[in-house]
N, C-alpha and C positions, 0 to 999 in steps of 0.2 A: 713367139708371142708370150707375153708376162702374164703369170698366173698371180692371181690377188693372194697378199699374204694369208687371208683368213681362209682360202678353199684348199690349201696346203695341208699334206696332213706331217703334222708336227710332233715331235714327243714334248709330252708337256710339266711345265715346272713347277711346283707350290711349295714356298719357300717357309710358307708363315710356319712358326714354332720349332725349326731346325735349328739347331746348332750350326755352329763356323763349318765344321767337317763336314756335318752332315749336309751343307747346303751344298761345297762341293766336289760331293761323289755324288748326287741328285746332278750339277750342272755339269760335273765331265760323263756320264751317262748317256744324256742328251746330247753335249758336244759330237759323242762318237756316233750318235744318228744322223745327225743336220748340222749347219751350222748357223740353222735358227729352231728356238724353241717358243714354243706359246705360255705365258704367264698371265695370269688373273686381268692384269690390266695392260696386257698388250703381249708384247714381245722381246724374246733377249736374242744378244750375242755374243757369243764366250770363246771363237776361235781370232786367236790376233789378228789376221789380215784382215776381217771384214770389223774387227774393233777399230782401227786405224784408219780403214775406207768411213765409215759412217762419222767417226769424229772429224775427217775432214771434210766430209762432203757437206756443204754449205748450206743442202736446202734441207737438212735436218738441223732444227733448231734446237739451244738448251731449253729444259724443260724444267729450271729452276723457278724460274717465275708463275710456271703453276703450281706450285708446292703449297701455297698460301688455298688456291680455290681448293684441290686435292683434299685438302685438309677441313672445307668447307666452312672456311676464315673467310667472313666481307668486306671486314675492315680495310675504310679504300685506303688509308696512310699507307696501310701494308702490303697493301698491292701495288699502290702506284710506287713506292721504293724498289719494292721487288723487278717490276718492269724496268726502270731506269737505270737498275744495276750494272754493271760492265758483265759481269757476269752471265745477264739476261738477255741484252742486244746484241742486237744481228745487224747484219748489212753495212751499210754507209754509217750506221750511225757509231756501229761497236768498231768498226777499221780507225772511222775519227779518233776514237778517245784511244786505239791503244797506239795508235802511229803518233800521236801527240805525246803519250808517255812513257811511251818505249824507251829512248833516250835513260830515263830515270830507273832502269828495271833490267841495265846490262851488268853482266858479271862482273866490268871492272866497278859499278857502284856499289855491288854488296860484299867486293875486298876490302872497300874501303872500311865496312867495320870489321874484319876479322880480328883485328886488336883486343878489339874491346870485346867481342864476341868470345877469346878464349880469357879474359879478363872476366867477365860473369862466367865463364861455366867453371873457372876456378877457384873464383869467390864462392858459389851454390855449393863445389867439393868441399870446400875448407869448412863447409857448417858440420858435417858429417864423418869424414873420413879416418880420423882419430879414434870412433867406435868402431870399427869397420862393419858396421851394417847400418839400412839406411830402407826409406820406404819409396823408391825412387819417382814416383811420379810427384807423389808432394813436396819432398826435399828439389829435384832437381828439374824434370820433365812441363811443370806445371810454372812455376817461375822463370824458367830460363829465356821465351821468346819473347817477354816484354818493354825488359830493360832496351832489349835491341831494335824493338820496333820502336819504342819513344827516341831511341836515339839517331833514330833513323829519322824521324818527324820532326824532332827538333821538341819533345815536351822532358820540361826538368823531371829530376829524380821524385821529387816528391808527388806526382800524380802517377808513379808506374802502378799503384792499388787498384786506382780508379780505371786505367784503363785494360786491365787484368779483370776487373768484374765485368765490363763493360764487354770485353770479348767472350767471355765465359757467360755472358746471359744473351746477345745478339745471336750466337752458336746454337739456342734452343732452338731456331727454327729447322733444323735439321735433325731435331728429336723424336719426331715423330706422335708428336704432343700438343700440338701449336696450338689447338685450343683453350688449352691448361696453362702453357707458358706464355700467352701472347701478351701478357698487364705484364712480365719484366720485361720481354723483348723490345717492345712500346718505351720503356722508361729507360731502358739501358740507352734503346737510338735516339730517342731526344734529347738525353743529357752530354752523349757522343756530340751528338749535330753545334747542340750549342758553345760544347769547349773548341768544334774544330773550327766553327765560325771564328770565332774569338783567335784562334791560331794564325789565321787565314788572313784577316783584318790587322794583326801584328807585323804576319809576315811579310805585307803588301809593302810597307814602310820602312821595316826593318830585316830584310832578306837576309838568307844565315847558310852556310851549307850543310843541308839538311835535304831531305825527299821534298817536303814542301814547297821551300821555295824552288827548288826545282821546278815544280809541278808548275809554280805561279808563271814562272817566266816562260816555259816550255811553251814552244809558237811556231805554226806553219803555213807561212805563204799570210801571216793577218792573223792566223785563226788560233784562238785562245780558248782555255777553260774557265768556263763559267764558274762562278761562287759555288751553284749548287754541283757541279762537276765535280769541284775540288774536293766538297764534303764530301761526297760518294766518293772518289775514290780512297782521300785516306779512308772510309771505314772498310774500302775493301781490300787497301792494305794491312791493318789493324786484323781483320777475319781471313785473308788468307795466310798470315803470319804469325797467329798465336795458334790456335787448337791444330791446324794442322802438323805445326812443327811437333808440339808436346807429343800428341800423339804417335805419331812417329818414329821420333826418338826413345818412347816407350817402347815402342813394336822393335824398333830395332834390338835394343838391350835384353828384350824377354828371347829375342829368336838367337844371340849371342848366348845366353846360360842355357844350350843345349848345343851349344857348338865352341867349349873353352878352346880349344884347339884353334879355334879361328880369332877369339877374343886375346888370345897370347899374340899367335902373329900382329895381330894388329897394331897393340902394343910394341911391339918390337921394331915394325915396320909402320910406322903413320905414314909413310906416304902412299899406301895405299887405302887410305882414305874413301878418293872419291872412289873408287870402287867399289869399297864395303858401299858406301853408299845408296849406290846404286841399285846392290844385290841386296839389300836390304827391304828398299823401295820395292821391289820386283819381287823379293819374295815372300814380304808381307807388309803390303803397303795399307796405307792407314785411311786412304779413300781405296774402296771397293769396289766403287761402280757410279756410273753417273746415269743420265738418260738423257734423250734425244726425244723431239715428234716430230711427225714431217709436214713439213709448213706450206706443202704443196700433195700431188700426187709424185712419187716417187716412182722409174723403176732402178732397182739394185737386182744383178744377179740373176734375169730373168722374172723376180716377184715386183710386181706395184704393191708398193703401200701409198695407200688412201692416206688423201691430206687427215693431218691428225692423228694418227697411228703414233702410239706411246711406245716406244723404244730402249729397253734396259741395255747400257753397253756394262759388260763386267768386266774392269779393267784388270781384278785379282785373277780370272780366270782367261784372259789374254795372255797375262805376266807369266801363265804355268803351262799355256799352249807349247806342248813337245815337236808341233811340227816348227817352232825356232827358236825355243831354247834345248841343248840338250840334257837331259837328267834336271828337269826342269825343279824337281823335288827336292834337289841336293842344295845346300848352300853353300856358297865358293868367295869369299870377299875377293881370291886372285883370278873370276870367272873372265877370260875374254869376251866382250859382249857382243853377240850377233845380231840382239835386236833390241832397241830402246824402251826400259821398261814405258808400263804405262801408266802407272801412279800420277804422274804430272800430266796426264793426257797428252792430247794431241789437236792439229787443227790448230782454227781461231779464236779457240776458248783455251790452250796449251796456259797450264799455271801463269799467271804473269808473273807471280814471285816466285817463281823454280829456282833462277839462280840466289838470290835469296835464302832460300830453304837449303839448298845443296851446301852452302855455306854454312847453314850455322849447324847440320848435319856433321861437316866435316872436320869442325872444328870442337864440338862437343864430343864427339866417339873415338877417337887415340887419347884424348883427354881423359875420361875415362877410364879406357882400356889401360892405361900405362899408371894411373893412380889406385886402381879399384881390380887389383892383377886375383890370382883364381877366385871370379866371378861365381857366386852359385845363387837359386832359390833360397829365401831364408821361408818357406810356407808356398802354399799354395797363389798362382796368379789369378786377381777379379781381373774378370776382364768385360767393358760395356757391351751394355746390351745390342742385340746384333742392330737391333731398328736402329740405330744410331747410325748417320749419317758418316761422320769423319770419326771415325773408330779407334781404341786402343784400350790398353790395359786401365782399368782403373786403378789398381792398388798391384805395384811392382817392390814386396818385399826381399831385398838382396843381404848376403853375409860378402865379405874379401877381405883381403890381408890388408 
């Protein structure tokens, strides 16, 4: 018989005011008691196998779309976006929109810019390179995903500013601020909405290959995306493809200048690549954790959770579970992989732009590594505040040859 999560007795987490470390020697602690702990507003889980079971299990639902009430934001514009999101739906309606745009979001369409993908990040090098030190998130990490994203959509060179601010202030809902940020958040998605209408309206008459008109013609058994479909998703193209990549690619390069030894190989060897990749993701990825509620009564594991029961999954602390990666501490860009990191999640929320992002991952980091050869700190790494949602360094000062 299932015992309710709350009559369990559990060791318990409080994350607020920890540092990155300190939070997980506090959640491997725990791990090694249960492999559930109780936190202020619900619950977590930080061993992989039951990270992996809960992201797929359907009838926990994303808990993105309550980030807006959480925060005690009424603003219905911002709720009703929040729910309509690909992001936020479930069921019949989220399988629609991604079975319809899936097509548009396989590995062979985001080869198609690898060209021009090592074309910007070797234009961003050539601003720099000549000094041989460089402040790497603003020089290179922060510009780099947007030329690729307008190129992808099909918007000229001259609005990649606009759509660089545009990502960078939509991003504040995940700041843990939303009170304070909501007048740019509001202004950034309106002036978004209205250029992509405008896009939308061009492309219907004048189709190009590009993601968009993809998106337009993309059709199954009748069934089309709506006007306001299309706007939603390019913005969720646009926000899954800027701050996650920068970020990342920050995280990666800082976890590289304490491992030259592997920044040489890589160098040497680019086609190990997607691996660094990979082990990169997995061992310091730039989404940390997402969460779940259960949008029913649940049982998992012998426990019911009561419909509603908030659910922290910790994907960082998945990614470092020893019972399937080994020497999970160590970083190996040559690691054979026995279990798929979880940075990109899993389930029916799995990145939709993962092949995307591994892409412009893999073509940014040999580029690097083979231009920017003995790699080091030139000063101390900022690095964002933990409340930050989609996380990384803020200020990455490097010196190299």
């Amino acid at each position: 018989m299932a015992t309710i999560v709350s009559d369990l007795e559990l060791p318990e987490v409080d994350l607020f005011g920890l540092q990155r470390d300190e939070a997980r020697a506090v959640f491997e602690a725990a791990r090694e008691k249960h492999w559930l702990a109780r936190m202020p507003l619900g619950y977590s889980v930080t061993r992989y196998a039951d990270v992996v079971a809960l992201l797929r299990d359907r009838r926990f639902h994303s808990a993105i779309s309550l980030i807006p009430q959480m925060a005690g934001v009424s603003d219905e514009v911002l709720l009703q976006r929040q729910q309509r999101s690909i992001l936020a739906l479930e069921g019949d309606a989220h399988a629609r929109l991604r079975r319809l745009v899936a097509p548009a979001f396989t590995p062979k369409s985001a080869d198609r810019l690898r060209p021009f993908m090592r074309e910007v990040v070797d234009g961003l090098i050539d601003g720099f390179v000549d000094s041989g030190r460089c402040e790497l998130v603003a020089d290179l990490c922060e510009p780099y995903p947007i030329p690729i994203i307008c190129e992808l959509l099909g918007a000229p060179k001259s609005d990649w500013k606009l759509f660089s601010n545009w990502a960078t202030n939509i991003f504040r809902v995940f700041n843990g601020d939303l009170a304070n940020d909501l007048p740019q958040i509001q202004a950034a998605m309106t002036e978004l909405d209205e250029y992509v209408r405008a896009m939308i309206e061009h492309r219907r008459s004048r189709p190009a290959s590009d993601l968009l008109s993809d998106m337009i013609v993309a059709e199954e058994a009748g069934d089309r995306l709506s006007t306001d479909e299309l706007v939603m998703m390019t913005e969720a193209v646009l926000m899954a493809g800027t701050d996650t990549t920068r970020n990342q690619l920050a995280c990666a390069v800082a976890v590289f200048t304490d491992h030259p030894e592997q920044w040489k190989l890589l160098a040497e060897e680019p086609d190990l690549a997607p691996r660094a990749v990979e082990e990169c993701l997995r061992y310091l990825g730039a989404v940390r954790g997402t969460a779940r509620f259960a949008s029913e009564d649940i049982e998992y594991r012998d426990v019911l959770f009561p419909s509603g029961t908030l659910v922290a999954i910790s994907l960082a602390m998945a990614n470092q579970d020893p019972e399937v990666t080994d020497d999970p501490k160590s970083f190996d860009i040559t690691r054979q992989v026995s279990a798929p990191q979880m940075t990109l999640g899993s389930g029916i929320h799995h990145c939709l732009g993962a092949s995307l992002a591994r892409a412009e991952l893999q073509e940014a980091l040999p580029a690097l590594a083979r231009r920017m050869p003995n790699l080091a700190l030139d000063g101390e790494i900022e690095w964002k505040p933990d409340s930050v949602g989609i996380w990384g360094p803020a200020k990455l000062p490097l010196t190299f040859e």
